[in-house]
Backbone as a printed PyTorch tensor [residue, N CA C, xyz], in Angstrom:
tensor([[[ 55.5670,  35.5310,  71.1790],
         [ 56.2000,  36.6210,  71.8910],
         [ 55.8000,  37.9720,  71.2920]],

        [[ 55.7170,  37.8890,  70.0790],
         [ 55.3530,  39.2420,  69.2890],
         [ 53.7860,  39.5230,  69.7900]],

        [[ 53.2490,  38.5040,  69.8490],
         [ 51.7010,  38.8880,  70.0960],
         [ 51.9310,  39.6740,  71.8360]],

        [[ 52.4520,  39.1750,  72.8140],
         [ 52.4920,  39.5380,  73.9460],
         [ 52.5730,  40.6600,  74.3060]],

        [[ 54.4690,  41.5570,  72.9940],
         [ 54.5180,  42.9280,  73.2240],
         [ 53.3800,  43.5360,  72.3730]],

        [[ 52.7580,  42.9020,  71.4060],
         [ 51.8470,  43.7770,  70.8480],
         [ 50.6830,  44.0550,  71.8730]],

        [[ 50.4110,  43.3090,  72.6010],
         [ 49.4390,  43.7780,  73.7800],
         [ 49.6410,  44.5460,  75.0830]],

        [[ 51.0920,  44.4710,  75.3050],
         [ 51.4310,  44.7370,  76.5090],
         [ 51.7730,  46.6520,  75.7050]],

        [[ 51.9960,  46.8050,  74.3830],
         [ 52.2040,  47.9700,  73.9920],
         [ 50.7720,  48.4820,  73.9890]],

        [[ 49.7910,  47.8740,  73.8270],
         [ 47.9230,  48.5220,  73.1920],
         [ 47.8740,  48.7770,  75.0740]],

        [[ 47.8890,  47.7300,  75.8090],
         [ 47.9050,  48.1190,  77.4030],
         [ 48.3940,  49.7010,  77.7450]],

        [[ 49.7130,  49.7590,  77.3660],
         [ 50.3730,  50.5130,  77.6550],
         [ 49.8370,  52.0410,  77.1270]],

        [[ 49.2620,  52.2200,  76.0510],
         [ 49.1330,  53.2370,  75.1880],
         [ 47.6460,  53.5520,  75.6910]],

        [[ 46.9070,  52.4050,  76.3270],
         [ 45.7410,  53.0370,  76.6600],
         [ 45.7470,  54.1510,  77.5180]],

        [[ 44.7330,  54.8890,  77.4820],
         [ 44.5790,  56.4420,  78.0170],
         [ 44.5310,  56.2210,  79.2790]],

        [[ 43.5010,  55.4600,  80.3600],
         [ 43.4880,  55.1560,  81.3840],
         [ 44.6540,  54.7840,  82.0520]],

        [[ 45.3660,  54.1320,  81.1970],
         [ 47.0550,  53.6450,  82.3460],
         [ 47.8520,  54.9820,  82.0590]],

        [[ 47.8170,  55.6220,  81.3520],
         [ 48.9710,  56.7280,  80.9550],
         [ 48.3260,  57.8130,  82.3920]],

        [[ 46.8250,  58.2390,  82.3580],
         [ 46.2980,  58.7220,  83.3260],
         [ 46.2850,  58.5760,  84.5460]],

        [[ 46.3570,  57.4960,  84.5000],
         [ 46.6510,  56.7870,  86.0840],
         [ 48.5110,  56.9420,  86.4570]],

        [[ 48.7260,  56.5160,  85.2900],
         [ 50.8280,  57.4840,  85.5680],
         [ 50.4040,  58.4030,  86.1680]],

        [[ 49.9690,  59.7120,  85.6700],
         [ 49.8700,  61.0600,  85.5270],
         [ 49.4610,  61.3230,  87.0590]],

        [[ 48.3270,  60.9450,  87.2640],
         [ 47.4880,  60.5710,  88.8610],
         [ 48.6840,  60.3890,  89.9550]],

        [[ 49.7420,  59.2800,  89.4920],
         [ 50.1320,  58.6010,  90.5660],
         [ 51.5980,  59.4980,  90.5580]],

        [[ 52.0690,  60.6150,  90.0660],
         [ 53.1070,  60.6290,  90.0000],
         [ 52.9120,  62.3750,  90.8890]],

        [[ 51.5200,  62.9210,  89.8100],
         [ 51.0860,  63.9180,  90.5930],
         [ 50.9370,  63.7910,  92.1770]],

        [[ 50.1810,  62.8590,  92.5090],
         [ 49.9590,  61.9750,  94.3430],
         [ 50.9650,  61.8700,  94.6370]],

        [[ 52.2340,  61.6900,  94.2320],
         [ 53.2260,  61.8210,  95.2720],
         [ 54.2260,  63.2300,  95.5340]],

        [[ 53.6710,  63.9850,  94.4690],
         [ 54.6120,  65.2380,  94.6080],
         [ 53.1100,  66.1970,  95.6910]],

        [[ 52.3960,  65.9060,  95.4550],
         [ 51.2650,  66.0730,  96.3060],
         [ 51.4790,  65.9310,  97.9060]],

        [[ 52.0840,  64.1700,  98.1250],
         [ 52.1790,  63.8750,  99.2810],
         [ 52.8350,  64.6910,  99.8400]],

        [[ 54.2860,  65.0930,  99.0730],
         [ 55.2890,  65.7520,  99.7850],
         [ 55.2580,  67.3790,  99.9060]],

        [[ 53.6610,  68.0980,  99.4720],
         [ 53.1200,  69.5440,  99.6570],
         [ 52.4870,  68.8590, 101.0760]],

        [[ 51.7460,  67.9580, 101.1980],
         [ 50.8650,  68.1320, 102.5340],
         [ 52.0510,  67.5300, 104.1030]],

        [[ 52.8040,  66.6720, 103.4160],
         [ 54.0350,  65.9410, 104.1920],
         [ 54.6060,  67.6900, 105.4200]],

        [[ 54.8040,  68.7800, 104.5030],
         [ 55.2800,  69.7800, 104.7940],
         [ 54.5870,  70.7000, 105.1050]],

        [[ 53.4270,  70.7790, 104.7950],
         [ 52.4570,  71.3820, 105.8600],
         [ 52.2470,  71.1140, 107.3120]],

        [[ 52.0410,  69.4930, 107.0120],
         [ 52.0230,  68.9870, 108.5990],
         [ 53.5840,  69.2410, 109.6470]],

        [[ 54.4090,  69.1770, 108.8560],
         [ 55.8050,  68.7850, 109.8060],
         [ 55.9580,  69.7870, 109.6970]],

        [[ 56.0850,  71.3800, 109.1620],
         [ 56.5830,  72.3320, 108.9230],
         [ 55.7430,  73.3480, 109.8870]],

        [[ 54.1510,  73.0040, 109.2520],
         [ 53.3860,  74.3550, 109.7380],
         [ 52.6050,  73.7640, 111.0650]],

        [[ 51.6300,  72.7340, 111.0240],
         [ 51.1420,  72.3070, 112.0150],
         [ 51.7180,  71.6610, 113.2480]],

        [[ 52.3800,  70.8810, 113.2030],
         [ 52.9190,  70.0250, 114.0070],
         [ 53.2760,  71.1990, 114.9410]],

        [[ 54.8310,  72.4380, 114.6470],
         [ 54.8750,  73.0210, 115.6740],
         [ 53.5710,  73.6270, 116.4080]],

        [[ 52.7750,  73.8920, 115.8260],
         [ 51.6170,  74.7390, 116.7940],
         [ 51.3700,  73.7330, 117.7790]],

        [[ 51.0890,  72.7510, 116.8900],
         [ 50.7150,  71.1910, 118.0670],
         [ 51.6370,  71.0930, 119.1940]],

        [[ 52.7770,  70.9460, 118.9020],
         [ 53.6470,  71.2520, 119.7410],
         [ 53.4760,  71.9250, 121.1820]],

        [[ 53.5590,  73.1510, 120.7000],
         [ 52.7270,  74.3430, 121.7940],
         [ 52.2670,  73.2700, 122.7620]],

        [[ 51.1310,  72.8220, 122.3910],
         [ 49.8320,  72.4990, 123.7550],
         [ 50.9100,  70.4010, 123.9650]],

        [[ 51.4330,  70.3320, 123.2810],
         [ 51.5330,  68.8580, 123.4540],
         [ 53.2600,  68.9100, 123.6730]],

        [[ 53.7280,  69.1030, 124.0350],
         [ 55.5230,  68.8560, 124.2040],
         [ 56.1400,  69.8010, 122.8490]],

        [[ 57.4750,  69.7760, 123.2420],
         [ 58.5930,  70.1820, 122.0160],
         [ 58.3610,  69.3810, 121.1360]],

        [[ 58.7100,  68.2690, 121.1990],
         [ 58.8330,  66.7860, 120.6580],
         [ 57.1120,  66.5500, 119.7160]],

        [[ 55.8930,  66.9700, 119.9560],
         [ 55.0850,  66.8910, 119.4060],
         [ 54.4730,  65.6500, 119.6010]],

        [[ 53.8700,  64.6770, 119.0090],
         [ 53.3310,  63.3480, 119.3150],
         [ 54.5000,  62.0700, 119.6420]],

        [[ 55.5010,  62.8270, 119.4220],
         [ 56.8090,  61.7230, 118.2490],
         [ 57.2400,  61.2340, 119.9830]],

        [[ 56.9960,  62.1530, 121.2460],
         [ 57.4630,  61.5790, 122.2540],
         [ 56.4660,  60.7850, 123.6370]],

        [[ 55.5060,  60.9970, 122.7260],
         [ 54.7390,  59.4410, 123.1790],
         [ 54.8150,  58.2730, 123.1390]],

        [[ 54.7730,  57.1280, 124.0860],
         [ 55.3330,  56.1400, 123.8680],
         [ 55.1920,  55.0960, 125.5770]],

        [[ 54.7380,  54.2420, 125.6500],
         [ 54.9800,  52.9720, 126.2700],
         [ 55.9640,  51.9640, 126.6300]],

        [[ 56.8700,  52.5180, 127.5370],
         [ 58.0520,  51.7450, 127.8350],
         [ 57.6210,  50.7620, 128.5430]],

        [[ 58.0090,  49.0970, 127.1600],
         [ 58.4930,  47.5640, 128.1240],
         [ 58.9670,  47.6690, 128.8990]],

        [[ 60.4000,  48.0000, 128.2190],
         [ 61.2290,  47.4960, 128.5340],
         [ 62.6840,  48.8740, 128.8870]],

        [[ 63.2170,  48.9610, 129.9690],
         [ 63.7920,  50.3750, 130.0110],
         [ 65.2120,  50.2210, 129.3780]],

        [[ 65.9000,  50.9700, 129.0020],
         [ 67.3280,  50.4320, 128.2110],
         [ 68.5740,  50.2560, 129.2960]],

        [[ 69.6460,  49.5100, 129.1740],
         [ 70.0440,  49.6830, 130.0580],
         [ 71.5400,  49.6720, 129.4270]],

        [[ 72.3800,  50.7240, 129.0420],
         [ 73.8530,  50.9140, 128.2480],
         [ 74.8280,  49.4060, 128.9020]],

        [[ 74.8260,  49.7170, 130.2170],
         [ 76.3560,  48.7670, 130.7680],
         [ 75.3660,  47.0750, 130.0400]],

        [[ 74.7400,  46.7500, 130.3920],
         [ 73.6580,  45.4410, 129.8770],
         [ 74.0110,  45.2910, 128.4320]],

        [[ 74.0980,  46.4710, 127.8630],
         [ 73.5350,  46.0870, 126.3500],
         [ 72.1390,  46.1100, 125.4910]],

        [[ 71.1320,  46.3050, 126.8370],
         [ 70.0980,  46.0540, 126.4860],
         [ 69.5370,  47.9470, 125.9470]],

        [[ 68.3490,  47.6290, 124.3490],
         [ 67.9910,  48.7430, 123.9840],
         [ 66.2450,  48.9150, 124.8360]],

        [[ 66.2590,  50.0090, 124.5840],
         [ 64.4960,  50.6110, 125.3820],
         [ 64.0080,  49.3980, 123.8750]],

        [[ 62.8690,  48.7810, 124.7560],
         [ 61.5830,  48.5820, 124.0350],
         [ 60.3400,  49.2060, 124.0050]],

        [[ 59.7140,  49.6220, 123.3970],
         [ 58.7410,  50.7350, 123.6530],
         [ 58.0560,  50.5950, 122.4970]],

        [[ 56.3810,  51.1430, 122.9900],
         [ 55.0720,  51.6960, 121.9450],
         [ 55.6720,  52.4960, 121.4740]],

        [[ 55.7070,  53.4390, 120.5290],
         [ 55.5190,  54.4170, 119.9080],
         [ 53.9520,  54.6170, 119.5020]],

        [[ 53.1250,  54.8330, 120.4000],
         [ 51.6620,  55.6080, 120.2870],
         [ 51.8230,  56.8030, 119.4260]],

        [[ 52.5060,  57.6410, 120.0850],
         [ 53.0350,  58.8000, 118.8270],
         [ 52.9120,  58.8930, 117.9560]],

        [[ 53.6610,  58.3090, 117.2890],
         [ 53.8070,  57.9340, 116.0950],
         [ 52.7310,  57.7390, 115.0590]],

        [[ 51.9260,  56.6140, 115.9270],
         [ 50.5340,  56.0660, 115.1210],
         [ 49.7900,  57.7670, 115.3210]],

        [[ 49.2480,  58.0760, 116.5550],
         [ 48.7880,  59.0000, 116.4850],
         [ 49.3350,  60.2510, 115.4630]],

        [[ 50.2870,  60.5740, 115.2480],
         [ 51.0070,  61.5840, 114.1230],
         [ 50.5720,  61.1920, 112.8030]],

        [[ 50.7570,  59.8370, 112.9710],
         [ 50.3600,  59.0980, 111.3330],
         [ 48.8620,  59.3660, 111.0820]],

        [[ 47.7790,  59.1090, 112.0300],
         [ 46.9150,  59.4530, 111.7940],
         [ 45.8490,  60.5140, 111.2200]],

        [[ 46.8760,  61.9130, 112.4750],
         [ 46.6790,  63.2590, 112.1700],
         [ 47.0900,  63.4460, 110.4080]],

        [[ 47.9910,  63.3490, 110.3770],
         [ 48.6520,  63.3380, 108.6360],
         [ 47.6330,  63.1170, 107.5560]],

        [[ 47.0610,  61.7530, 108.4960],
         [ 45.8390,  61.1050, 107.3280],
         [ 44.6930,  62.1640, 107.2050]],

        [[ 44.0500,  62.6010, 108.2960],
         [ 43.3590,  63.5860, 108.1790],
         [ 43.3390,  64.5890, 107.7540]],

        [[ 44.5020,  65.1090, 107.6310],
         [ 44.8770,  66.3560, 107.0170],
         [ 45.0210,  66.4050, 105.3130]],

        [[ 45.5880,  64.9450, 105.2630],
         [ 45.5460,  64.8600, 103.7340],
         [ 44.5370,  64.7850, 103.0050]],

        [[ 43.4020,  63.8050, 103.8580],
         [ 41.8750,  63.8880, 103.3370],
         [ 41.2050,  65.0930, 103.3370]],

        [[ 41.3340,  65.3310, 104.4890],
         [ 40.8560,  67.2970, 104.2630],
         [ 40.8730,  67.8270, 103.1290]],

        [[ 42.7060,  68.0160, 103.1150],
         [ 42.8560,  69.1170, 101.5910],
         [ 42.3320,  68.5570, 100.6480]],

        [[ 42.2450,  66.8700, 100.4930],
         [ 41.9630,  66.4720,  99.1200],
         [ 40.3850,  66.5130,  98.9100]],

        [[ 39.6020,  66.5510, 100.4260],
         [ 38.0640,  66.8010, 100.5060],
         [ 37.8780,  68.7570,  99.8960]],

        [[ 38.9090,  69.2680, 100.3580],
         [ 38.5120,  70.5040,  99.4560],
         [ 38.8580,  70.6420,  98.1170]],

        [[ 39.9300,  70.0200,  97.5310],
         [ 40.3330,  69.6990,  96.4770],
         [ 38.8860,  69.9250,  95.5200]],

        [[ 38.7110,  68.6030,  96.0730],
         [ 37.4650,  68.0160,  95.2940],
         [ 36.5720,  68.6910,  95.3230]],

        [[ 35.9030,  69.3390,  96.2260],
         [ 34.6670,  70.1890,  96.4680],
         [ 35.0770,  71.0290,  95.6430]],

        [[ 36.3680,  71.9620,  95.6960],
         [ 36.4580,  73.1620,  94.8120],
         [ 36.3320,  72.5800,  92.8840]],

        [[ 36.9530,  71.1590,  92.7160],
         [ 36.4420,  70.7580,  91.2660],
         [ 35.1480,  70.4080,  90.9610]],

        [[ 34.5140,  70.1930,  92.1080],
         [ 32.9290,  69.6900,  91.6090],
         [ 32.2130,  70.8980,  91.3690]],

        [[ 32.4200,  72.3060,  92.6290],
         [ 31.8840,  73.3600,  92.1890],
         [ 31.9460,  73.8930,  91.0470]],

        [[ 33.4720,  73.9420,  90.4010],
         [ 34.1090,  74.6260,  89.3450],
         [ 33.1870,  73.4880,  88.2290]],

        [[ 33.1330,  72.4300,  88.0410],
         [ 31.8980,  71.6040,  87.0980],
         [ 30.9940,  72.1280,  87.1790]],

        [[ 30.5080,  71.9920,  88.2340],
         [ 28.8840,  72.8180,  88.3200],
         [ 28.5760,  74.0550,  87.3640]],

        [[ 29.1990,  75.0370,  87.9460],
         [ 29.3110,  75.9530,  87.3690],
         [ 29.3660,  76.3320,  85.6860]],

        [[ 30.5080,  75.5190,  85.3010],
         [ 30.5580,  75.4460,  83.7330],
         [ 29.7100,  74.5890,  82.9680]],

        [[ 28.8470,  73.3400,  83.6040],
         [ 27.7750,  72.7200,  83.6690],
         [ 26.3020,  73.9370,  83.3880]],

        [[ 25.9850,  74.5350,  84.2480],
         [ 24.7550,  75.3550,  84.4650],
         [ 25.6090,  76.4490,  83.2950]],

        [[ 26.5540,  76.9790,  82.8110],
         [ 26.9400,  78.0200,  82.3970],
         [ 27.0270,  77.3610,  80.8380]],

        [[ 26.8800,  75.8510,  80.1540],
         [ 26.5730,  75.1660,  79.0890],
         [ 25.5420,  75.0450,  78.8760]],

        [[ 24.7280,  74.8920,  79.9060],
         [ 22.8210,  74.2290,  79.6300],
         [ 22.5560,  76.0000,  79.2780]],

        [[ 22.4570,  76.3420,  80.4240],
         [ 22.1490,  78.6000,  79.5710],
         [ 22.5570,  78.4970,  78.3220]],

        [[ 23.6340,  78.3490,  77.5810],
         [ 24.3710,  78.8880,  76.3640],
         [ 22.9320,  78.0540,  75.5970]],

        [[ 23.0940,  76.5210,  75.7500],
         [ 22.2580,  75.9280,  74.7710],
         [ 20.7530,  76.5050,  74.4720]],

        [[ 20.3330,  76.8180,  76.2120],
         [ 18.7600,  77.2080,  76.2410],
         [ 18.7460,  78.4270,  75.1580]],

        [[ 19.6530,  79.3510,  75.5950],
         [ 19.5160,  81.0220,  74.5640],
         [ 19.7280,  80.1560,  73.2400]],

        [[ 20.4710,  79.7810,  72.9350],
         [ 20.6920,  79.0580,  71.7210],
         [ 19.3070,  78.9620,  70.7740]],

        [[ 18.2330,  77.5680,  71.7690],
         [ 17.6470,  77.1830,  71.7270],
         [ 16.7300,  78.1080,  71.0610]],

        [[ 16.5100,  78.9720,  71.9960],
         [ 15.4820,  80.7020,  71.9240],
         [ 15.8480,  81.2460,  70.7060]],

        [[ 16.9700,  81.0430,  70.4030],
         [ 17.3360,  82.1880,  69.4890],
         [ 17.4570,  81.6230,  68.0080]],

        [[ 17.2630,  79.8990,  67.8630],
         [ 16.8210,  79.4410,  66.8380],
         [ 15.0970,  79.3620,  66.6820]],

        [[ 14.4970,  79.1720,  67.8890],
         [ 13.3300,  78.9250,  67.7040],
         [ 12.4060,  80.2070,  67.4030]],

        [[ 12.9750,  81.5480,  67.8490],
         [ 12.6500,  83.3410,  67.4600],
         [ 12.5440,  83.2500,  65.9020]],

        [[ 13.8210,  82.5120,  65.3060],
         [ 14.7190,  82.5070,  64.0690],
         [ 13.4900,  81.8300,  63.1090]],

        [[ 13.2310,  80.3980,  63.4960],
         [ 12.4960,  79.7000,  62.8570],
         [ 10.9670,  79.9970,  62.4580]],

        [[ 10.2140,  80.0210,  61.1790],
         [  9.3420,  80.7110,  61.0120],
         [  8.1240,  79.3790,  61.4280]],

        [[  7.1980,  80.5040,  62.1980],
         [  5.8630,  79.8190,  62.5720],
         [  4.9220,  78.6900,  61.0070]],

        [[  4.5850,  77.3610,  61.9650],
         [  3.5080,  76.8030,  61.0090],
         [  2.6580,  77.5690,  60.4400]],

        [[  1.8260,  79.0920,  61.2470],
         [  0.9060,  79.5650,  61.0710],
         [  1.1440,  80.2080,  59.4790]],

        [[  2.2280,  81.1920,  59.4270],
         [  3.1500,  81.9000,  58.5460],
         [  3.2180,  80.6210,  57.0690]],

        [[  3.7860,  79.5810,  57.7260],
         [  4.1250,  78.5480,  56.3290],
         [  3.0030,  78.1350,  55.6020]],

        [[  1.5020,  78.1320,  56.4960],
         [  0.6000,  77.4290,  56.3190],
         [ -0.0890,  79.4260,  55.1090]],

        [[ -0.2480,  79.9670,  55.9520],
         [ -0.8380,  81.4420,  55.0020],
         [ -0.0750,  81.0850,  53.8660]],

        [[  1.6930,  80.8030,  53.6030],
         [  2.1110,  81.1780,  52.3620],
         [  1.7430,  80.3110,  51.3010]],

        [[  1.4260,  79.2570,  51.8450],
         [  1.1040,  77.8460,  50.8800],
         [ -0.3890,  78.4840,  50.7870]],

        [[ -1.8550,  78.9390,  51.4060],
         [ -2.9160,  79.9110,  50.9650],
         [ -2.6370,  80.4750,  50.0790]],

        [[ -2.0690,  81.4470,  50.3630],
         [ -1.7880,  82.5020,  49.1740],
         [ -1.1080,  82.3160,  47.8380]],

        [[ -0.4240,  81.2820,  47.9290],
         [  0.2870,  80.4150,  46.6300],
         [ -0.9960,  79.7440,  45.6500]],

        [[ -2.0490,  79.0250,  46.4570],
         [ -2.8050,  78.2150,  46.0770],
         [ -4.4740,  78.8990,  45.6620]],

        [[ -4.2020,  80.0890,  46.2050],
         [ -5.8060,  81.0790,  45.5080],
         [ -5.9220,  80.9370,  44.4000]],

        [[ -6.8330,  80.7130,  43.9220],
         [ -7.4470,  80.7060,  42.1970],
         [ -7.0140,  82.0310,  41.5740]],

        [[ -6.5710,  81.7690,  40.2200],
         [ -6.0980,  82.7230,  39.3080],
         [ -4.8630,  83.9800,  39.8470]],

        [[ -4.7070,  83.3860,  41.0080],
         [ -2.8770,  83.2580,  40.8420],
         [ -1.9060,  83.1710,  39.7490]],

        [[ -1.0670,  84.1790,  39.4580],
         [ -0.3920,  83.3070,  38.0610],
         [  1.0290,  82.5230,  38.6740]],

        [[  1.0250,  81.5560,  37.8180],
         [  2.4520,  80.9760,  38.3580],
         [  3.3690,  81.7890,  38.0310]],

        [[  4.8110,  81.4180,  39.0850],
         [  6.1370,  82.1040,  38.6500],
         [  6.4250,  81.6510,  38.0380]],

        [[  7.8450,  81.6000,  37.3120],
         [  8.1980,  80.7480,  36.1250],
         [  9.6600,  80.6730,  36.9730]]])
């Protein structure tokens, strides 16, 4: 049993599951920014061209209801699916710009790391003294009747 929580704790502590918390907890406070875009901001415009009611009063009546019977409406809700759908799209959208705006923002600090290194690069290799230079000083060290330094 001890071995079990000792693994189920190394599981737990790994970076990837704590990240994936982080992911999944962010995604739903997420859901409920785009949830309210759609029902709040879009939907009424939709509205406009498609009913008061919006998609939500689309629908395929079986069966019609009938109070004195007892009997309830059976019905498609097309609507619905269709609303659900729109939603989906909308969420992929923002999260398709999401993403585009983080890949740019990489890019950017990407190409703005390789520059730093290249000048870098330049500015050790300016720094660093030529073979030609090392090769004269070892000449001039090695001429006859040179005196040594001490």
């Amino acid at each position: 049993m001890k071995n079990f929580i000792g693994e189920f704790k190394k599981f737990i502590n790994r970076g990837s599951v704590i990240d994936l918390a982080v992911g999944f907890i962010i995604g739903a406070a997420f859901k409920d920014i785009v949830n309210s875009l759609v029902k709040d901001i879009l939907t009424p415009v939709i509205s406009l061209v498609v009913g008061d009611e919006g998609f939500s009063n689309y629908k395929y009546v079986i069966t019609e209801s009938n109070e004195a019977l007892g009997i309830m409406e059976n019905a498609i809700y097309y609507g619905n699916f269709i609303q659900a759908v729109f939603d989906f799209f909308i969420i992929a959208f923002v999260v398709f710009l999401i993403v585009k705006l983080i890949n740019k923002v990489n890019d950017t600090m990407e190409k703005a790391k390789e520059d730093a290194v290249g000048e870098v690069i330049e500015a050790v290799e300016d720094v660093k003294p030529k073979m030609e230079v090392i090769l004269l000083d070892i000449k001039e060290l090695l001429k006859p009747g040179r005196k040594k330094e001490e």
